[in-house]
C-alpha positions as CSV (number, residue, x, y, z in Angstrom):
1,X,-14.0,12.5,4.6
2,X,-15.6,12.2,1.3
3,X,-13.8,10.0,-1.2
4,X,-12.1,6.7,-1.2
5,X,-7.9,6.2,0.6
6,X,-5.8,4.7,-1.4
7,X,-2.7,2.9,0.1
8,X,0.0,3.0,-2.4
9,X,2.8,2.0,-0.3
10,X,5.0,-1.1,-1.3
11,X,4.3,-4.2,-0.1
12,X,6.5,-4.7,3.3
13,X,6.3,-0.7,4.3
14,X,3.3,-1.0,7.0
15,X,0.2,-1.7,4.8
16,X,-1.1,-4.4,7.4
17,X,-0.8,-1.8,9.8
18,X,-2.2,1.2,7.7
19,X,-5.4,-1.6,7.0
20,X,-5.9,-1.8,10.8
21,X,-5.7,1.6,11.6
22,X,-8.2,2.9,8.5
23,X,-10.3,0.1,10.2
24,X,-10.0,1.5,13.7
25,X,-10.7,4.7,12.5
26,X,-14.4,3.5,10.9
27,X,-13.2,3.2,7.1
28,X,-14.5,0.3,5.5
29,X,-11.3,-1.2,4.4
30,X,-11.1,-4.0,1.7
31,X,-9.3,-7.3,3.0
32,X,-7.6,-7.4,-0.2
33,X,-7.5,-5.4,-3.7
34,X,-6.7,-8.4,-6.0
35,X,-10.2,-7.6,-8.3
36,X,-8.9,-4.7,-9.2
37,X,-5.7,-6.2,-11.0
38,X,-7.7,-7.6,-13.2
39,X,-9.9,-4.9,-13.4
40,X,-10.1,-1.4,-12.2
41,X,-13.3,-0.7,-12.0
42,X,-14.8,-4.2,-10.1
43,X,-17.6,-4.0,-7.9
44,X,-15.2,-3.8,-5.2
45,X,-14.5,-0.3,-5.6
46,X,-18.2,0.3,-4.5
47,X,-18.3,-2.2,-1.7
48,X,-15.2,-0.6,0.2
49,X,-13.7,2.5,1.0
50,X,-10.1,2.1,1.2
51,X,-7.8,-0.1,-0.3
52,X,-4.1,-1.1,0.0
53,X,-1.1,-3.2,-0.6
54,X,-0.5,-4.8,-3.7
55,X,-1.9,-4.0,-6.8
56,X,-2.4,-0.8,-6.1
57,X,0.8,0.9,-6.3
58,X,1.1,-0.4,-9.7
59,X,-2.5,0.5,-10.7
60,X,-3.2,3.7,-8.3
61,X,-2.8,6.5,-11.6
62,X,-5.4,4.4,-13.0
63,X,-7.7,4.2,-9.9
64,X,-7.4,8.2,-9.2
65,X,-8.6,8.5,-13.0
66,X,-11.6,6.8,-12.2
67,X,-12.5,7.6,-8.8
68,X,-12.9,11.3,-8.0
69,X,-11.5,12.7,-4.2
70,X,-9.1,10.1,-3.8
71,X,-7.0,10.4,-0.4
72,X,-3.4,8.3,-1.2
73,X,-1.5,7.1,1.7
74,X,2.3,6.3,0.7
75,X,3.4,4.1,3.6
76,X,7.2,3.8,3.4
77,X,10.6,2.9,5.2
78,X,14.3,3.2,5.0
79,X,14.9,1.2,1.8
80,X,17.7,-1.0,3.3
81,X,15.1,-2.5,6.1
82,X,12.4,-3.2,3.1
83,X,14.7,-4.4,1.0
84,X,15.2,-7.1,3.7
85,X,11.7,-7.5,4.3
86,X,11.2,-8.0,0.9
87,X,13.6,-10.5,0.8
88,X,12.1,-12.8,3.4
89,X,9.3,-12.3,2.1
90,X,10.1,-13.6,-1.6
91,X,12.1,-16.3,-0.4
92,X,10.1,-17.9,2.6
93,X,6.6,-16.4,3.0
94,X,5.7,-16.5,-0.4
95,X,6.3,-20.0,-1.1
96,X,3.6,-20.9,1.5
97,X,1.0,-19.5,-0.5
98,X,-1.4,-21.8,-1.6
99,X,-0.9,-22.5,-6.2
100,X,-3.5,-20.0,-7.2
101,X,-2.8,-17.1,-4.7
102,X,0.6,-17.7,-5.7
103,X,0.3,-17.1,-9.4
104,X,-1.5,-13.7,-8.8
105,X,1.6,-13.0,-6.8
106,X,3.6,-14.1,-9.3
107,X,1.3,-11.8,-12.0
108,X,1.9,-8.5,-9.7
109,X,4.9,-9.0,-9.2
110,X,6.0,-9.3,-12.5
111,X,4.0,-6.7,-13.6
112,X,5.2,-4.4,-11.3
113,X,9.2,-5.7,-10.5
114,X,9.9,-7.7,-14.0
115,X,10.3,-10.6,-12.1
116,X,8.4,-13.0,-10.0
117,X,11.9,-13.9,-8.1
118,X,14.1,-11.1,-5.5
119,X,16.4,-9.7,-7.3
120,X,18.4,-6.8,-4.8
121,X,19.4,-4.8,-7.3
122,X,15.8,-4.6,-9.7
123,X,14.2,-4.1,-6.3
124,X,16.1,-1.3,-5.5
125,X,15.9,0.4,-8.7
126,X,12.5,-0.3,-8.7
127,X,11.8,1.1,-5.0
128,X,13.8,4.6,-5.6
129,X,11.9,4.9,-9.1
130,X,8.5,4.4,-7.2
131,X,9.0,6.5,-4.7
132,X,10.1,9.7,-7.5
133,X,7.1,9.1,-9.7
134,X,5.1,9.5,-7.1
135,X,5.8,12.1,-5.5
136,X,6.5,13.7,-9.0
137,X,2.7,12.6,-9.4
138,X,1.6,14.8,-6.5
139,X,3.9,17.5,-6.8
140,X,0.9,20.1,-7.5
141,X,-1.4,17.6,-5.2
142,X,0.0,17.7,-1.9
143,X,-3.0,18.0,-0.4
144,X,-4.2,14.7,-1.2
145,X,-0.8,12.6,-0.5
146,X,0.1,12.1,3.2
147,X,3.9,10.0,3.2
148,X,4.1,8.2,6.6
149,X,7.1,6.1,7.4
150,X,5.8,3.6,9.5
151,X,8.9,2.2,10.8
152,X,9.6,5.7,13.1
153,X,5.8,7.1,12.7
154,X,3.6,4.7,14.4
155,X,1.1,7.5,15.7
156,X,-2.1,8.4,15.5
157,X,-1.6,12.6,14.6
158,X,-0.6,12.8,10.9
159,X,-2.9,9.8,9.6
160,X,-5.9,11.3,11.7
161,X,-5.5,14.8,10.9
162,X,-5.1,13.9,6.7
163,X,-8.2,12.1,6.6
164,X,-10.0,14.6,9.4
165,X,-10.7,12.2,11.9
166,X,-10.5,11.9,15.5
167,X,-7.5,10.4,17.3
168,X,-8.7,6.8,18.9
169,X,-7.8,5.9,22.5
170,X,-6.0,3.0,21.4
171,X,-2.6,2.9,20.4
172,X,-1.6,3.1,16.6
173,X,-1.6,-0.7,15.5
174,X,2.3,-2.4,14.6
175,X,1.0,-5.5,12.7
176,X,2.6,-8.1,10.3
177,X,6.3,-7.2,12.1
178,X,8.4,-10.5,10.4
179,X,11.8,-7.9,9.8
């Protein structure tokens, strides 16, 4: 695998387990992307090799202008389930961030939602939207977008074969399960 992977799923579609699993399979995955909010081209980009999870599905055209054999991952799940998800994330996990960690949250999400509150319906709009541009993105790039729903798909095959890497022993990590 040459490159860097990209996980430009939504927040709340399996990046916590796609993280685990790029990590089980030897990529050195980034703890977090927040640098690269601010600025696309941060040292961070040279200290990792795969990234995930918010920004980056609000910033990920910008980051495959810049970085050349991009791999993107689009982890996803049935919309009703994430919007869920979403929801108790917004309204109870979020709130235990600590102030500063909370205003980048706050930043991305408006940036990406137009609002730093849940709101069902934007979120929806917003999710079916996402989900058209990019796979109107990589309609002549197929090749370099693999869509895993994590919610049905937590195996090893598809992930492993995309980025040409051998299937581990262990089984496909399920982490950060709140709903």
């Amino acid at each position: 695998m040459t490159g860097k992977v990209l996980g430009i799923g939504l927040q709340r579609t399996g990046t916590t387990s796609l993280y685990f699993a790029l990590k089980e399979l030897g990529i050195n995955t980034a703890p977090n992307a927040i640098p690269l909010f601010y600025n696309q081209k941060d040292k961070i980009l040279r200290q990792y090799d795969a990234f995930m999870d918010n920004p980056i599905p609000l910033i990920y055209q910008q980051l495959d202008q810049c970085i050349p054999e991009c791999k993107f991952i689009l982890t996803t799940r049935p919309q009703d389930t994430w919007l869920k998800s979403v929801q108790w994330l917004f309204e109870k996990e979020l709130k235990t961030l600590n102030p500063k960690l909370r205003k980048v949250a706050n930043d991305i999400h408006q940036s990406f939602y137009g609002s730093e509150q849940f709101d069902r319906d934007i979120f929806s709009s917003k999710w079916q939207v996402y989900h058209q541009e990019v796979l109107h993105y990589f309609m002549n790039r197929k090749e370099d977008l693999l869509v895993l729903d994590l919610e049905s798909e937590f195996e090893w095959d598809l992930l492993c074969r995309f980025l040409d890497k051998k299937i581990p022993k262990k089984p496909f990590p399920h982490k950060n399960r709140a709903i």
